[in-house]
Structure formats: C-alpha cells, structure tokens
C-alpha positions as CSV (number, residue, x, y, z in Angstrom):
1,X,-39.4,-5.0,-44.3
2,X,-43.3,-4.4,-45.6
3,X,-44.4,-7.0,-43.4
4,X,-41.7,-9.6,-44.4
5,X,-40.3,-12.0,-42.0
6,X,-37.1,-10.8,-39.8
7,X,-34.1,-12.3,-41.6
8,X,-32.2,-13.3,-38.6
9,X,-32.8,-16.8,-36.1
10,X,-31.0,-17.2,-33.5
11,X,-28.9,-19.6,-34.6
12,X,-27.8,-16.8,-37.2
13,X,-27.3,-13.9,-34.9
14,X,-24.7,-16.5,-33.3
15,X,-23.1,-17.3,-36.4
16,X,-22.6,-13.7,-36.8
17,X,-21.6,-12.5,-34.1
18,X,-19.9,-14.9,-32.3
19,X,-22.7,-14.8,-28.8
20,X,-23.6,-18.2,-27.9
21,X,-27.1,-19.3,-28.9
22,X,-28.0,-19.8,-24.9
23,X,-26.5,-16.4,-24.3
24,X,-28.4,-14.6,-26.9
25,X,-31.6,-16.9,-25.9
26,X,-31.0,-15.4,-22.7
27,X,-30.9,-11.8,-23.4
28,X,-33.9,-12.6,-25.0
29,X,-36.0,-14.2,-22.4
30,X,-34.8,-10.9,-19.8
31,X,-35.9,-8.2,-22.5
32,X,-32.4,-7.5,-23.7
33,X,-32.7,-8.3,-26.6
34,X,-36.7,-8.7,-27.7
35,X,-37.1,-10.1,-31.3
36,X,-38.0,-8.0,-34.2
37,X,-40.8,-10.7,-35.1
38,X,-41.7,-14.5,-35.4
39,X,-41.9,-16.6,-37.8
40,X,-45.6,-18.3,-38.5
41,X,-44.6,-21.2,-36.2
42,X,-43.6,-19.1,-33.8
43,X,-39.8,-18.9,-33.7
44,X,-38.3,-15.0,-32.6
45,X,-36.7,-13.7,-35.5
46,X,-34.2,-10.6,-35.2
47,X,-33.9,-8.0,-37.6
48,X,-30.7,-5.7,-38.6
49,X,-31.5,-3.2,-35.6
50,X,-31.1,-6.5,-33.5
51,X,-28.0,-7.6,-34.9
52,X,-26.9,-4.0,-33.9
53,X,-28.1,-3.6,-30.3
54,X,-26.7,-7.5,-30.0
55,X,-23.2,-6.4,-30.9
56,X,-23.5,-3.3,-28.4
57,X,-24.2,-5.5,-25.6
58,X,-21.4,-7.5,-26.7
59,X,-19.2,-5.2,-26.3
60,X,-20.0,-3.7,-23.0
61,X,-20.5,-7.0,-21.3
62,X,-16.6,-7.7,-22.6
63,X,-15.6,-4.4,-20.7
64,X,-17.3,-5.6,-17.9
65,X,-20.5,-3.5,-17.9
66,X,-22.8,-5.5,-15.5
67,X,-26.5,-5.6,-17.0
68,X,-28.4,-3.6,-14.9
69,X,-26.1,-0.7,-16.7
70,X,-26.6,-2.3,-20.4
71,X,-30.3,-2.2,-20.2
72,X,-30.1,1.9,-18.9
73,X,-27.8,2.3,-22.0
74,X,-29.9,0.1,-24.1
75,X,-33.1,2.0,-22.8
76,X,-31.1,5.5,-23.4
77,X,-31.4,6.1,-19.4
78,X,-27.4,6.4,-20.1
79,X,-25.1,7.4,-22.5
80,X,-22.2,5.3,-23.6
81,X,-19.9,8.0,-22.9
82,X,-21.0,8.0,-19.6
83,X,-20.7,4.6,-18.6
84,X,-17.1,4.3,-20.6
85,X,-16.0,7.2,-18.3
86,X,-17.3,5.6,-15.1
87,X,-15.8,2.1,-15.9
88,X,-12.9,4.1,-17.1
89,X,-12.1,4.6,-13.2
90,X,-13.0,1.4,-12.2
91,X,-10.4,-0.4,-14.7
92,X,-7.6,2.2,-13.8
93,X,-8.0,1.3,-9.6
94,X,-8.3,-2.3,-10.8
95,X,-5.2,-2.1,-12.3
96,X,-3.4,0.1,-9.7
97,X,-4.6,-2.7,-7.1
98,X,-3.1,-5.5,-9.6
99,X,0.0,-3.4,-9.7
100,X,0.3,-3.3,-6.2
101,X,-0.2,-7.1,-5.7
102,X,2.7,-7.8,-8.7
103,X,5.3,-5.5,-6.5
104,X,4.2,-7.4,-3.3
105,X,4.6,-11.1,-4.4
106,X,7.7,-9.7,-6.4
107,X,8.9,-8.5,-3.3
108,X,8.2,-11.8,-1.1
109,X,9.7,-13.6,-3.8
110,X,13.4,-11.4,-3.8
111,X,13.0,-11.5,0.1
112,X,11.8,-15.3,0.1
113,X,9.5,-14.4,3.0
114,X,8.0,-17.0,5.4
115,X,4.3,-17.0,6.1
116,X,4.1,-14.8,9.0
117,X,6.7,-12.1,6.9
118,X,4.3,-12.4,3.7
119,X,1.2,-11.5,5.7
120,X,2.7,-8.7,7.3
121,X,4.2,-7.6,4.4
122,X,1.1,-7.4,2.6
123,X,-0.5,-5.6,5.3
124,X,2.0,-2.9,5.2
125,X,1.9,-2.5,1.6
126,X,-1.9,-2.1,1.9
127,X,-2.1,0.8,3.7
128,X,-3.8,3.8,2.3
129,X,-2.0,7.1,2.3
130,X,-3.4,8.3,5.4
131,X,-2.9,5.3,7.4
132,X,0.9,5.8,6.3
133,X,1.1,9.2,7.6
134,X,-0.6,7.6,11.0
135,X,2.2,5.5,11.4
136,X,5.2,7.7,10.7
137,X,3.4,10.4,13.4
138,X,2.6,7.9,15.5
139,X,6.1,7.2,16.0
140,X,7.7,10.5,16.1
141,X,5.1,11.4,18.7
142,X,6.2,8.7,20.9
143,X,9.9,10.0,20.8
144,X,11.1,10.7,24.2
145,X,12.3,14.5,23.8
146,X,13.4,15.2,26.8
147,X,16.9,15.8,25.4
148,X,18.4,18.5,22.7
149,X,19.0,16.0,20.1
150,X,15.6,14.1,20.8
151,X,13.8,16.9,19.6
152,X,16.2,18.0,16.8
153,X,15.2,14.4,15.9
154,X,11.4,14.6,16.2
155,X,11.9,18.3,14.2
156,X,13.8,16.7,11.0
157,X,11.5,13.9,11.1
158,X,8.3,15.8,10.4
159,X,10.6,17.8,7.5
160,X,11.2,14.9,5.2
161,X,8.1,12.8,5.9
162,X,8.5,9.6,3.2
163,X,4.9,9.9,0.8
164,X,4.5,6.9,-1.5
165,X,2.6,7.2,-4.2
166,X,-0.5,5.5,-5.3
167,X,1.0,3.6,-7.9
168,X,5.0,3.3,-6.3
169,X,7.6,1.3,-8.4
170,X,9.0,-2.1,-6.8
171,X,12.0,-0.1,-5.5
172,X,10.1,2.4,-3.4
173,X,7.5,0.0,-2.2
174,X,10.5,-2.2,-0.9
175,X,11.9,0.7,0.6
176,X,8.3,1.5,2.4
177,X,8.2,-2.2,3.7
178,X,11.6,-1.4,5.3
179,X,11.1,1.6,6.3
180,X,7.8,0.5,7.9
181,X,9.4,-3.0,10.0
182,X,12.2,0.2,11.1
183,X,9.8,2.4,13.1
184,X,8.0,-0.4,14.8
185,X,10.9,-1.2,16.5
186,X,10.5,-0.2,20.0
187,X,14.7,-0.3,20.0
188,X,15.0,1.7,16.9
189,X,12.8,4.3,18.6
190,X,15.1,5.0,21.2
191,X,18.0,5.1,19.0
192,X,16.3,7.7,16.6
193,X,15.6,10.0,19.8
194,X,19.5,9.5,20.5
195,X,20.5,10.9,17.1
196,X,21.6,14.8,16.4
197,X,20.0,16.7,14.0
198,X,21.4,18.3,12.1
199,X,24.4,15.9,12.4
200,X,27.1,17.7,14.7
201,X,30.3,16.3,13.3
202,X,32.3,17.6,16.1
203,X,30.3,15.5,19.1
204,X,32.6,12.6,17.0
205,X,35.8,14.2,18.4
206,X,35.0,15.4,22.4
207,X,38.5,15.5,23.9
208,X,39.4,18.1,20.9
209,X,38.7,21.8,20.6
210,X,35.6,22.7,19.0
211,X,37.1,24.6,16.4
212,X,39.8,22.3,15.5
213,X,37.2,19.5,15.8
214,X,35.3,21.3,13.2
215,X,38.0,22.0,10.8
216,X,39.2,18.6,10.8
217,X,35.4,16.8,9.7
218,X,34.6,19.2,7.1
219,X,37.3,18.2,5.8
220,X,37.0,14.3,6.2
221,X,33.2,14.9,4.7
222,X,34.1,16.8,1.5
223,X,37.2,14.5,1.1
224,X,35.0,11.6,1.2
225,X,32.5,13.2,-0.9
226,X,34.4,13.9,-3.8
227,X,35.8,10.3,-3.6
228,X,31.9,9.1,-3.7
229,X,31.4,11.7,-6.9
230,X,34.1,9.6,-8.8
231,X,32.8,6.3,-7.7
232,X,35.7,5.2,-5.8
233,X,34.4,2.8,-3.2
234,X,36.4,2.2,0.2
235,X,37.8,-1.2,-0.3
236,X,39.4,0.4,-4.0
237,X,43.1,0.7,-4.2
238,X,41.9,4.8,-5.0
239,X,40.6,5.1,-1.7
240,X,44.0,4.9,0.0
241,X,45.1,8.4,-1.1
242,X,41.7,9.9,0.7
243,X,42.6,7.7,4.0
244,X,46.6,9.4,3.6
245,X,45.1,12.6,2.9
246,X,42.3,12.6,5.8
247,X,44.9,11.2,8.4
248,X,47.8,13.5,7.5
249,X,45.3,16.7,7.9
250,X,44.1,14.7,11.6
251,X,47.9,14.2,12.5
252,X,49.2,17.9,11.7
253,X,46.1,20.0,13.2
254,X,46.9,17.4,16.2
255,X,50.3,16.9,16.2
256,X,49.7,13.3,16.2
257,X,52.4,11.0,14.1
258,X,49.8,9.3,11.2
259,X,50.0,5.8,12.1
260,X,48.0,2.9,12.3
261,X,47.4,3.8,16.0
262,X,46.3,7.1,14.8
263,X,44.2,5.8,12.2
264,X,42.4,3.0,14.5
265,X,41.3,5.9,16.6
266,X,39.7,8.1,14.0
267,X,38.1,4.5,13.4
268,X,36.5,4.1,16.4
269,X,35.5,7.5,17.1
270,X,33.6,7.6,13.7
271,X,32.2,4.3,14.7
272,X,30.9,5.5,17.9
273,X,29.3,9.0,16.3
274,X,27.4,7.4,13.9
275,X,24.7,4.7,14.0
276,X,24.0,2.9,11.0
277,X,20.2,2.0,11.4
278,X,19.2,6.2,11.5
279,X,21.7,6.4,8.5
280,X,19.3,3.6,6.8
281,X,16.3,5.4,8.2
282,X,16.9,8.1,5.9
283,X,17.9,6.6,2.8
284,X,14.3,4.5,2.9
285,X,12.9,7.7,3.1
286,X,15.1,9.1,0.4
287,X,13.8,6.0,-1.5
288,X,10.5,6.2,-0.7
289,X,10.0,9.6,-2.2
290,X,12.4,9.1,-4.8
291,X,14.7,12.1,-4.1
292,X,18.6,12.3,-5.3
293,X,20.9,11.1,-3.4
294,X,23.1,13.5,-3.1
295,X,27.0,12.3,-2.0
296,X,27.9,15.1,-0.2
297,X,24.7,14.8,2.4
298,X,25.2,11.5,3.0
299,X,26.8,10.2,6.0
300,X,30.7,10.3,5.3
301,X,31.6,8.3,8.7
302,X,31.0,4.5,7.1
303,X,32.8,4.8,4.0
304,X,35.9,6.5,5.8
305,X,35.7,3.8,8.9
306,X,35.9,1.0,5.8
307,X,38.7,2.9,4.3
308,X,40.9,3.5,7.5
309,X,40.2,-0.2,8.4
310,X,41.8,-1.8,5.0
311,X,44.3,1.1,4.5
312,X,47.2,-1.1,6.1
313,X,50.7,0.2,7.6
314,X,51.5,3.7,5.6
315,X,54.5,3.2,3.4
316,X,57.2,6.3,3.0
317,X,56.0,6.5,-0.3
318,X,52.0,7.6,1.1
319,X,53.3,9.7,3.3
C-alpha cells in the first residue's frame, strides 16, 4: 500500500463480513486478528489480508472449531484439511448420539413411558456394543443346564446373538429395549432354559408314536407356512381349509373322527408345546439384526391354535 493507511476499521470489517464489532474487537485484543496498521490517532486499521484471515476464522468458528485450533491453523501449526477431517469425526458421533436420542424419546413417546420406564429405557439404549454383548452372555451363562434342552438352549443362544448397530433404525432399537426388559427377567430365564432347541415338534404329541408324531407336524408346519406365504391370517375365512386339511391328515393317521373334540385337543397340545415369550425372544433378535423373517422357520403352533379355535363345528361340505 506504499505506506498508505489500511483501508479497513472495524466498523467496516463488520459491515463486510457480517462479525460483530465486539467480536472482531475481540479477536483483536487475543492476537487473532492483529491490525495491518493504525491510523495517526491511533485507531487499528485492517488491510485485505485481514479481511481474509477474518472470514477464515469465521468460518471455522461456525463449524465449531474452538480457538485454541484457529490460532494453530491461523499460525500454520495445522492445516485446514486436517482440522476439517478431525471435526469431520466429531460432527458424525454428534450426530449418531442426536440420532440415538430422536429414536429414544420417539420410542418413550409410542410407548408413553412413565418416569421410572423412560430412565431405564434410556439406559438400555445407551449401552455401548460391548456392554450389550455383556448382558446377553450374562444371561445365557446363568442358564441352568442341567437338562438336554437347557443346553440346546444356551447352544442356539450363543448362534444368533442380536448385534445392533451403531446407528440402529427406530424399529431395531425398540426391538433391543424389548429384547433387553426380556432377559432380565429372572422368570423368563427359567423358561428359556425349559425350551428345545432345535424345536422337537413331536414332544407336542407324547401319547403318539414318534414316527407318526413326526409325520403329522411336518405336515401342520408346511401347511401353515404356505398359508403365511399367501398372507392368509388365522381369523381369515381362508384359513378354514388349512384347519380341515391339518385335522383330516390328524384324524386319518389316528383314526380319530375330525371333530371339534378332536380339534380342541390338537389346540391344547400346541398350546402346551409352545411358549410364546421364547417365540418373542427370537423375533427381537430377528429384529434386532434385521434378518428375514422367513414363514416357514417361524413357530407354526400360534397361528394353527388361532385357527382351530375359530374354525367352528365342520360342515359336510369341509369335510
């Protein structure tokens, strides 16, 4: 400027750039921004490098670069690209953490959760990754296995352990929660260790033969199946042709007459071999993982129990 005085007052750098004059007075006073030169009575003037290094501080105080960090970068200690990467990481877990917070309070909301619900539930969601895995060991390790089917139990429950991701989507962090409140159930414990792994459909049926037993819940499962693949749900009028069909295979391989007696007693034994908190044990952890559901590995004994209770007196026209 061949000694001429710096164009730019305070005031002006301001109007320029938007900085409040007590801001920029302020980055002045700490060395962050030193003038360019003064004016004969004194006043700092800033020149165009100022204007410059004024709009770079801007900028990195907007992205939340504290000012320890602007004066390295300012004093070429750092690079920009070094600090952008840096914060980069810090902005992504500070939204991953404000994600996390949205699909809790969404989820107290849809559960309209009392106090003592909301801080647990928020506890659970919290967890990191390896606290989860504590907590699902944890409780298969305090399975009683002293039986056959405990430690079937205890085996299929360290093959399909439920991993939520860092970032999980409302429906598998619910499904966590759940899945969570489940295994710190003392009660649900001892029901888990009572469960048979793989499921043996024919322990549903003990006063038949094995074989027979066997024959006869295949075919109730793929039945039941194919009647989920089509989207035919138990209470449908569709349904009733899988209840005649499953009864009339029961009452010829037993010589049975298909009746409502017969069918209350296929009822109650698929009641009895199949307990519905395991069964929502593992469709959390299907959900928690995300997997496909997959109709014919899902347990066929509650839609069939729902079908043979609503399938009414069998007409001669069913049979």
């Amino acid at each position: 400027m061949n000694g001429a005085t710096p164009p730019y007052s305070i005031g002006e750098l301001s109007a320029r750039t938007g900085v409040s004059v007590r801001t920029i007075r302020f980055y002045s006073d700490t060395g962050l921004l030193p003038p360019t030169g003064r004016t004969p009575a004194g006043y700092r003037r800033y020149g165009e490098a100022a204007l410059g290094r004024l709009h770079l501080i801007g900028v990195l105080r907007e992205l939340d670069v504290d000012l320890g960090t602007v004066r390295r970068v300012l004093d070429g200690d750092l690079s920009v690209a070094r600090v952008a990467a840096a914060h980069a990481d810090a902005t992504a877990l500070q939204i991953r953490a404000l994600r996390l917070r949205h699909s809790v309070l969404r989820l107290v909301a849809r559960r309209a959760a009392g106090p003592e619900e909301t801080v647990l539930m928020h506890r659970i969601a919290l967890l990191t990754s390896e606290e989860r895995r504590r907590l699902i060991a944890d409780f298969i390790a305090a399975l009683d296995t002293g039986t056959p089917h405990a430690r079937s139990a205890a085996d299929a429950l360290r093959a399909a352990l439920p991993e939520l991701p860092d970032e999980p989507s409302d429906a598998r962090l619910a499904a966590w929660v759940e899945l969570a409140e489940l295994v710190a159930d003392d009660g649900f414990r001892a029901r888990m260790a009572r469960a048979a792994f793989p499921p043996a459909d024919e322990d549903a049926l003990p006063d038949v033969d094995r074989a027979q037993a066997a024959e006869l819940l295949g075919f109730a499962r793929r039945a039941v199946a194919d009647a989920r693949e089509a989207g035919i749900e138990p209470e449908d009028a569709d349904a009733l042709p899988v209840v005649d069909a499953v009864a009339g295979r029961f009452a010829a391989v037993l010589d049975r007459p298909d009746g409502p007696e017969l069918r209350e007693w296929l009822a109650r034994r698929f009641e009895e071999g199949h307990d519905p908190l395991v069964e929502r044990y593992w469709r959390l952890v299907w959900a928690v993982n995300a997997w496909q559901v997959i109709p014919g590995h899902l347990p066929f004994q509650p839609w069939l129990v729902r079908a043979l209770r609503r399938s009414g007196p069998v007409s001669p026209s069913r049979r």
